[in-house]
Backbone as a printed PyTorch tensor [residue, N CA C, xyz], in Angstrom:
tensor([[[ 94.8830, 137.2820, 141.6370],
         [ 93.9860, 137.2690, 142.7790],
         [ 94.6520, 137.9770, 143.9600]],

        [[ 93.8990, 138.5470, 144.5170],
         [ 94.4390, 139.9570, 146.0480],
         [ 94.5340, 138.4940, 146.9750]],

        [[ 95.5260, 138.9690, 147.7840],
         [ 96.1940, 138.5460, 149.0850],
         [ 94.6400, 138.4920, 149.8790]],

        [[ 94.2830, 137.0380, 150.1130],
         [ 93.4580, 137.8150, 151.7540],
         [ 93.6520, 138.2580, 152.8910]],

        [[ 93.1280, 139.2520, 153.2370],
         [ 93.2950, 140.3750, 154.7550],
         [ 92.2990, 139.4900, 155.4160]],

        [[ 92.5080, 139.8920, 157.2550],
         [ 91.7940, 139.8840, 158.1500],
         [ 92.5300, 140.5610, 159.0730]],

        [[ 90.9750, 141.2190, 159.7570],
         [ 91.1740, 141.9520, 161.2070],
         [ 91.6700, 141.7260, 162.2090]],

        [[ 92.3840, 142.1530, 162.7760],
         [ 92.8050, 142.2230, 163.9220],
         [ 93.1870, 142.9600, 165.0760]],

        [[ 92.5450, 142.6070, 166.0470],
         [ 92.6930, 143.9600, 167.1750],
         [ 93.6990, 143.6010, 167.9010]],

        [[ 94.1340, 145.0520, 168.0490],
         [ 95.2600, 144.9270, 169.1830],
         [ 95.3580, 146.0260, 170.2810]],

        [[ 95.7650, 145.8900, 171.3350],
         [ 96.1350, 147.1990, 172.6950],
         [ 97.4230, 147.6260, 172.4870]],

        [[ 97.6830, 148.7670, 172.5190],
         [ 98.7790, 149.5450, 172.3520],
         [ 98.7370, 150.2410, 173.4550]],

        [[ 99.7340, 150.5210, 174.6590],
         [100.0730, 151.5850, 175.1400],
         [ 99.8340, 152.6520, 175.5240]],

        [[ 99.5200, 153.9020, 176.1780],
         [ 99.1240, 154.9080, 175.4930],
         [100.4700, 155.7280, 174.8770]],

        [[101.5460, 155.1090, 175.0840],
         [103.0780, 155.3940, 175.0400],
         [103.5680, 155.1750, 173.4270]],

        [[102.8300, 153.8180, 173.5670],
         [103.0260, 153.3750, 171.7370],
         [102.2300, 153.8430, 170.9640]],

        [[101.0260, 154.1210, 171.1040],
         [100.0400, 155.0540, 170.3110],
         [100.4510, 156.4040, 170.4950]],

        [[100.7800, 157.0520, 171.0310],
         [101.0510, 158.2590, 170.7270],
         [102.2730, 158.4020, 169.8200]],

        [[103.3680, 157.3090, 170.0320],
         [104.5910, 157.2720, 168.7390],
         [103.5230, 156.9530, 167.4860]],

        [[102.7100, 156.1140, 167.5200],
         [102.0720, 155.1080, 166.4790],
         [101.6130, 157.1400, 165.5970]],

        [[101.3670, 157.5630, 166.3490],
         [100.5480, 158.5940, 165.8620],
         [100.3490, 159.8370, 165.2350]],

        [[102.1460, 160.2630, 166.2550],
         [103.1830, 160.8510, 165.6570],
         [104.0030, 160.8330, 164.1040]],

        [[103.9250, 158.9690, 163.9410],
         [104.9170, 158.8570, 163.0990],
         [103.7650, 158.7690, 161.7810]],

        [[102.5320, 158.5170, 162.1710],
         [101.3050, 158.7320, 160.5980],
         [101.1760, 159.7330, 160.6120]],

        [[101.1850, 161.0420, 161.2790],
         [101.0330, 162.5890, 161.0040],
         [102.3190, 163.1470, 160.5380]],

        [[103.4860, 162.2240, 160.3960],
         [104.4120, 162.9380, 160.0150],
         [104.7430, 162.3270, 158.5280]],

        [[104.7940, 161.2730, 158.2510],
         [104.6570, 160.1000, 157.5880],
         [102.8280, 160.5800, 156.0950]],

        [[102.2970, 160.8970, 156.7150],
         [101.1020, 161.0550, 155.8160],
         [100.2270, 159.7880, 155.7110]],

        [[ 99.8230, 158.9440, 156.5490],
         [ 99.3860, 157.4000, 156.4100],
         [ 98.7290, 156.9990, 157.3290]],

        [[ 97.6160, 156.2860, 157.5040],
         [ 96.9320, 156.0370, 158.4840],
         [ 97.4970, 154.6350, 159.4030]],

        [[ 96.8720, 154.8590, 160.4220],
         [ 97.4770, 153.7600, 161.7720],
         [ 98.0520, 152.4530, 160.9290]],

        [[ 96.7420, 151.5720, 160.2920],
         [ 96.7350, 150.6250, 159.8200],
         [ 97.5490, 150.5120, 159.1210]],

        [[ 98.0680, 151.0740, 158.0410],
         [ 99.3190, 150.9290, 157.1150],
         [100.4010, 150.8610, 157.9760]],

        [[101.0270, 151.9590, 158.8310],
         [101.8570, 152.0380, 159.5750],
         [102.2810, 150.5960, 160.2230]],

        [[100.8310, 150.2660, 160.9370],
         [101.2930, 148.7180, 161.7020],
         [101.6500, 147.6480, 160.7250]],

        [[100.6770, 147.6200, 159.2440],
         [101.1060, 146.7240, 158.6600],
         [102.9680, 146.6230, 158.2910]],

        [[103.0770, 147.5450, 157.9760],
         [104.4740, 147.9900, 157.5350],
         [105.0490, 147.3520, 158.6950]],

        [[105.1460, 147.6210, 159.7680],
         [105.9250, 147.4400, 161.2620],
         [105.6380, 145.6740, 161.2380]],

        [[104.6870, 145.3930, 160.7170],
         [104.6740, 143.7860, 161.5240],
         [105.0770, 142.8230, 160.5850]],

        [[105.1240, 143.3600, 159.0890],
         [105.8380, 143.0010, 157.8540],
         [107.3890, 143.1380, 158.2580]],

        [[107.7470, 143.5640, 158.4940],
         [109.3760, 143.8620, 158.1980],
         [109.7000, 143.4270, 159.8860]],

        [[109.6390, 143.0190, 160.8510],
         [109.7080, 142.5010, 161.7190],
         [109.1050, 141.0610, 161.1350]],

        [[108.3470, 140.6780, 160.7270],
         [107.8740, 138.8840, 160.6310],
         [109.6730, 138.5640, 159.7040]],

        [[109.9560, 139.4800, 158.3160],
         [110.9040, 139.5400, 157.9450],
         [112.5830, 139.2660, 158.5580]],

        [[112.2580, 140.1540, 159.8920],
         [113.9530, 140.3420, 160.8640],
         [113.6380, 138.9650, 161.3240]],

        [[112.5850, 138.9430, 162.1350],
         [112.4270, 137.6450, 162.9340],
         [112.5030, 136.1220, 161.9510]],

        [[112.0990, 135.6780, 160.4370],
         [112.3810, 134.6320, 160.2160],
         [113.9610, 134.3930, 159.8020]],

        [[114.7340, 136.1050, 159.3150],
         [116.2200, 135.7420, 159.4830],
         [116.8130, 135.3310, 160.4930]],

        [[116.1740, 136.1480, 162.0480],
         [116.9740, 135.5920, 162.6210],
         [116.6350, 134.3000, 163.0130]],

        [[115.4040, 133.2510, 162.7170],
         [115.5380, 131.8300, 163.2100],
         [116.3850, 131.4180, 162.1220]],

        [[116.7700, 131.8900, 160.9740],
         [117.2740, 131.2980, 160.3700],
         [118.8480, 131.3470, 160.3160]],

        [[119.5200, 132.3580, 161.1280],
         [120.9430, 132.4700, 161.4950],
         [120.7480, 131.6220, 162.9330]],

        [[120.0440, 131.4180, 163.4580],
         [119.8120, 130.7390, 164.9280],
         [119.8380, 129.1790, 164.5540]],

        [[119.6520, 128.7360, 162.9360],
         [119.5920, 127.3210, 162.7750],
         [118.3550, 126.9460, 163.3310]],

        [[117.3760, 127.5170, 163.3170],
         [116.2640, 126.9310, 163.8350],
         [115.2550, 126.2780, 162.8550]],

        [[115.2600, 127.1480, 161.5020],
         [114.7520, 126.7070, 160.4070],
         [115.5050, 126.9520, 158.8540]],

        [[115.4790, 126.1040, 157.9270],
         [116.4080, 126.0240, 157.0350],
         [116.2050, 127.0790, 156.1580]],

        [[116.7760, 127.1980, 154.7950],
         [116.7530, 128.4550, 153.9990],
         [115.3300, 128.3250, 153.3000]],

        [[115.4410, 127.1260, 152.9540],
         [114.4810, 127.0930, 152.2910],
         [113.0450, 126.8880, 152.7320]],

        [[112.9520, 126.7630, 153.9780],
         [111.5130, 126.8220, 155.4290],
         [111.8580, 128.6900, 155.3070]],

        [[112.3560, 128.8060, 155.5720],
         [112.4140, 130.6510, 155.8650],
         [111.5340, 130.9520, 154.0750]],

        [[112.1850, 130.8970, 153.1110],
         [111.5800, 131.1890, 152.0010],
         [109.9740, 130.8850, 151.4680]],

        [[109.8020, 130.0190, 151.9240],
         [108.2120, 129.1200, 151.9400],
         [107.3490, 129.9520, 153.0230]],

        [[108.3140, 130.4810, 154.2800],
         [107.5530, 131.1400, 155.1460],
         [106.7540, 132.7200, 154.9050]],

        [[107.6650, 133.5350, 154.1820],
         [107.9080, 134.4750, 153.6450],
         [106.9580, 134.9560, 152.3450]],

        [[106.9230, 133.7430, 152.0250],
         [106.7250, 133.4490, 150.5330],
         [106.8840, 133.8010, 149.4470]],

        [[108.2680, 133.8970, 149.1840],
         [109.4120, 134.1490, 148.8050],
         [109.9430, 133.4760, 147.9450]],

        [[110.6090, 133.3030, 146.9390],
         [111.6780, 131.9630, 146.5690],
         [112.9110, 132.0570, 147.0520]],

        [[113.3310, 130.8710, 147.2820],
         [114.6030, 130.8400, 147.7710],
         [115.5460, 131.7780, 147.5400]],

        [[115.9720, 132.3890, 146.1340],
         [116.7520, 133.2490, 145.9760],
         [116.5510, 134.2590, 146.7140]],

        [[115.3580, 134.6750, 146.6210],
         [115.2040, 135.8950, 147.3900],
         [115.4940, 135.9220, 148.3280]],

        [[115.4700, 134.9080, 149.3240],
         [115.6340, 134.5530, 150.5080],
         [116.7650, 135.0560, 150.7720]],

        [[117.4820, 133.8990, 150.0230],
         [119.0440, 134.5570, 150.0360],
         [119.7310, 135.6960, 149.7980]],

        [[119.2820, 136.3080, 149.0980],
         [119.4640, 137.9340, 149.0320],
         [119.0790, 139.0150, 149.8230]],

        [[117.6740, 138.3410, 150.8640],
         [117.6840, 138.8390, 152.1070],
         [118.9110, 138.8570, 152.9660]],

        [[119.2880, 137.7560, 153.0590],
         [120.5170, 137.5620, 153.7580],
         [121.6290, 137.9880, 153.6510]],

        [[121.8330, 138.2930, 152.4670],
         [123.3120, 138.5090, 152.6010],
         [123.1010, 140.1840, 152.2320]],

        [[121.9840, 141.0050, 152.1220],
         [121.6480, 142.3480, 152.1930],
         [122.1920, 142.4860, 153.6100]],

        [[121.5500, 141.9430, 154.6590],
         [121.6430, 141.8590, 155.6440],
         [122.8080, 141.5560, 156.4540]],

        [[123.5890, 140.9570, 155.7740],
         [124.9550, 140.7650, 156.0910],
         [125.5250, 141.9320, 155.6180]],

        [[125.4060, 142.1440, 154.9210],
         [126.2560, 143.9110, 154.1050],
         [125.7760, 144.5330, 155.1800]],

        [[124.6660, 145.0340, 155.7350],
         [124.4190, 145.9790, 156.6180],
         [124.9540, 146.0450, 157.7240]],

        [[124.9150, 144.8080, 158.6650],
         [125.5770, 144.7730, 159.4390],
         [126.9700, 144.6770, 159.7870]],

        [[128.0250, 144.8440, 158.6480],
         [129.0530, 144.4860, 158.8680],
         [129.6010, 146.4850, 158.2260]],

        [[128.3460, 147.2540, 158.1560],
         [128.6500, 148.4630, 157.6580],
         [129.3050, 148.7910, 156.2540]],

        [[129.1460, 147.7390, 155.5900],
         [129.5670, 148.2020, 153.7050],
         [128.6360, 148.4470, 153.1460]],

        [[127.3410, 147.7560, 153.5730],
         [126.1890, 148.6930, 152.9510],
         [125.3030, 149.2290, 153.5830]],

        [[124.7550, 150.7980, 153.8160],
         [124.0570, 151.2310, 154.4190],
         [122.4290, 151.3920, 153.9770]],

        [[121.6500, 151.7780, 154.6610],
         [119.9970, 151.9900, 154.4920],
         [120.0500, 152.5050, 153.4490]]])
């Protein structure tokens, strides 16, 4: 069974829409993908970092995500490689 979608509007800038706009004409992809992508992988940064902040446990981050735990954890410590520069993009 497909994920359910819903709409949502948002105001952008005319500063951020013109990056927004730039980067789908260069990219090949329309607005909507673009934002999805952007608000996916940010919901992503943001539940690691409540979860290095101790705000919510590994396994609340994984449920959030919806994820299994492992994965979770392999977010993390990807993420730890990156930032400590042994593993790059």
């Amino acid at each position: 069974m497909a994920e359910r979608e819903e709409n949502i509007v948002i105001k952008l800038s005319a500063v951020n829409l013109r990056v927004v706009e730039a980067i789908c004409a260069i990219e090949h992809i329309d607005r909507s993908e673009l934002l999805k992508q952007l608000i996916e992988n940010e919901l992503y940064n943001r539940t690691i970092r409540l979860y290095e902040q101790s705000k919510l446990t590994a396994s609340k981050g994984a449920e959030i995500l919806g994820i299994s735990l492992r994965e979770f954890l392999q977010l993390l410590e990807v993420g730890a490689l990156q930032s400590t520069g042994i593993l790059k993009d």
